[in-house]
C-alpha positions as CSV (number, residue, x, y, z in Angstrom):
1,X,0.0,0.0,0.0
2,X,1.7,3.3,-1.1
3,X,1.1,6.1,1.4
4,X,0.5,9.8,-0.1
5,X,1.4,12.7,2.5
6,X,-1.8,15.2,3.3
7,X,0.5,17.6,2.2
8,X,0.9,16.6,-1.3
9,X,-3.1,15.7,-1.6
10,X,-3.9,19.2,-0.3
11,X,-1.4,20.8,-2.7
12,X,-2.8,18.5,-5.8
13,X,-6.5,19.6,-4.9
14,X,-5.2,23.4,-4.6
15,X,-3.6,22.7,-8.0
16,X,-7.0,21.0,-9.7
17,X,-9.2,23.9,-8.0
18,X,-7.1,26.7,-9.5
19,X,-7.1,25.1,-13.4
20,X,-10.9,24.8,-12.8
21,X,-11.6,28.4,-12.2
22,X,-10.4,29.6,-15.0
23,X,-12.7,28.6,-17.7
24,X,-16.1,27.3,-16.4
25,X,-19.3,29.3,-18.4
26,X,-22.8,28.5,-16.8
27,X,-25.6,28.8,-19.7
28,X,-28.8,29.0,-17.1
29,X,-28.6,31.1,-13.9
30,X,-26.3,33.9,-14.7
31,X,-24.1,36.0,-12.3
32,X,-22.8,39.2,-14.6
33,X,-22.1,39.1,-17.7
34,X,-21.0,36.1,-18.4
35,X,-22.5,34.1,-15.9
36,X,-19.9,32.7,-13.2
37,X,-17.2,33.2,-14.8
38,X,-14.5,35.2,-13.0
39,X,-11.9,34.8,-10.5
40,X,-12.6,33.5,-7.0
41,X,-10.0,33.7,-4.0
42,X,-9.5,32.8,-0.5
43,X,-9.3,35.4,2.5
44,X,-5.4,35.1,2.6
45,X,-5.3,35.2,-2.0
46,X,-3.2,31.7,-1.5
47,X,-6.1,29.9,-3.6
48,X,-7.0,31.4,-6.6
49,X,-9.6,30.0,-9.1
50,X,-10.4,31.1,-12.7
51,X,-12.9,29.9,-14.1
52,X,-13.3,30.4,-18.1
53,X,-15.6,28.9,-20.9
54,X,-14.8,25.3,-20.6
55,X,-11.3,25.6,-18.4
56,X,-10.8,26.2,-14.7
57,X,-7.4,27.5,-13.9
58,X,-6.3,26.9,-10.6
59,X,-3.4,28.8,-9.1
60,X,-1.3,27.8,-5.7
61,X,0.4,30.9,-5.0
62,X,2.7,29.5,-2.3
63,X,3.6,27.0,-4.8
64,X,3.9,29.4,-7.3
65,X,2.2,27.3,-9.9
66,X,-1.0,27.8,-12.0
67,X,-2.8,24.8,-14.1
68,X,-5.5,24.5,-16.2
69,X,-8.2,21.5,-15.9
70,X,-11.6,21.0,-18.4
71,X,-15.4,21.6,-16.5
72,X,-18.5,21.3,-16.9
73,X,-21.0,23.6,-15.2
74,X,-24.5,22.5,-14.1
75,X,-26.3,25.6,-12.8
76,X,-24.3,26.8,-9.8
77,X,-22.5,23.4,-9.3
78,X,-19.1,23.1,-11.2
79,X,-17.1,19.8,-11.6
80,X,-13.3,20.3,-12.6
81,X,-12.1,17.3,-14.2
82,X,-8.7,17.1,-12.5
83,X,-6.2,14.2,-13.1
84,X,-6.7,13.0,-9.4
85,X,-10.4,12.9,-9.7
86,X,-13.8,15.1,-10.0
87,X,-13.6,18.4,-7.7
88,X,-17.2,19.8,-7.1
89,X,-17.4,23.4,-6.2
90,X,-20.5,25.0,-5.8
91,X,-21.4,29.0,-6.3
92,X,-23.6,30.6,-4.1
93,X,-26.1,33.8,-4.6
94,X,-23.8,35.8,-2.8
95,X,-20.8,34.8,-4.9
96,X,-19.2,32.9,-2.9
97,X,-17.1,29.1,-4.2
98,X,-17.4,26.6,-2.0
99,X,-16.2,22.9,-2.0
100,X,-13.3,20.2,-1.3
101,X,-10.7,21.5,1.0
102,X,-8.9,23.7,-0.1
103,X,-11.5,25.6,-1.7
104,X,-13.5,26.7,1.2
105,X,-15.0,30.4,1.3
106,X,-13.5,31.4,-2.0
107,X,-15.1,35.1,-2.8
108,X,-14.9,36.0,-6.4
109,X,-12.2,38.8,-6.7
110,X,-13.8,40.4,-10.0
């Protein structure tokens, strides 16, 4: 049995949710312009997510590292499609990302 440190899961998740913000477009429920859409951060700005059209970019800034995973959006739930598995995230009325650790309380920044 191969043991992964929490340390490198947490910093693979951070990784996923970054790529996923970047690109995600929702077609129903709109929030702006082009529905959610837009860059989300934590308090501290370590977690940054971009999500745009099809592509959620996901930036660790302590890492120094930004990728970029395919998403689907489904009303105000989105699903990045990261190479360690499915992260939902979910966008509240307010604005507000929430989802896996990592990507708790992320307010959009735009």
């Amino acid at each position: 049995m191969t043991v992964v440190s929490p340390r490198k899961v947490l910093a693979v998740v951070v990784c996923a949710v970054f790529l996923a913000a970047g690109g995600c477009s929702k077609s129903s429920t709109s929030k702006g312009k082009s529905g959610i859409d837009g860059n989300y951060k934590n308090d501290k700005g370590v977690t940054v997510v971009e999500l745009k059209g099809d592509t959620a970019y996901i930036t660790n800034v302590k890492a120094g590292a930004t990728n970029g995973y395919p998403c689907t959006v489904a009303g105000d739930k989105v699903t990045v499609k990261a190479p360690t598995g499915n992260i939902d995230l979910a966008v509240a009325a307010d604005g507000t990302m929430t989802g896996a650790p990592g990507f708790r309380s992320l307010k959009r920044a735009d």
